[in-house]
C-alpha positions, 0 to 999 in steps of 0.5 A: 817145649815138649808136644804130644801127638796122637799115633794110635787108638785101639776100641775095646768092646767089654762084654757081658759074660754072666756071674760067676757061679762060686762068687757071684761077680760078674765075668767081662770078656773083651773085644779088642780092634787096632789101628782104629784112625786116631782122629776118630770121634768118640761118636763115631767109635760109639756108633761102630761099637754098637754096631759091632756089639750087635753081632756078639753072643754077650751084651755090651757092658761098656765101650773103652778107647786107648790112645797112644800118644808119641811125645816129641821136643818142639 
């Protein structure tokens, strides 16, 4: 039987980065931190993301998680 286990997480920040003047979409830029401890709880990565977001010059738009997984044979 084949097991997954969890090797990485990266937190990306989606930033606010006003309207396109010629479409009127919004623009997103993106923060991105790797190597985030893969055991880390969603709370705790919300926490930090607000936190950090407070320091950007753009609102947050949204809060994402990537998670590498390593599949093995058990």
């Amino acid at each position: 039987m084949a097991v997954a286990h969890k090797v990485n997480s990266r937190l990306t920040l989606i930033l606010d980065d006003g309207d396109d003047l010629m479409t009127g979409d919004t623009i997103f830029k993106s923060k991105s931190f790797n190597n985030v401890k893969p055991d880390a709880t969603a709370d705790q990565l919300y926490a930090i993301a607000t936190a950090v977001a407070g320091l950007q010059e753009r609102p947050l738009y949204n809060v994402e998680r990537k998670d590498d997984y390593e599949i093995t044979q058990d």
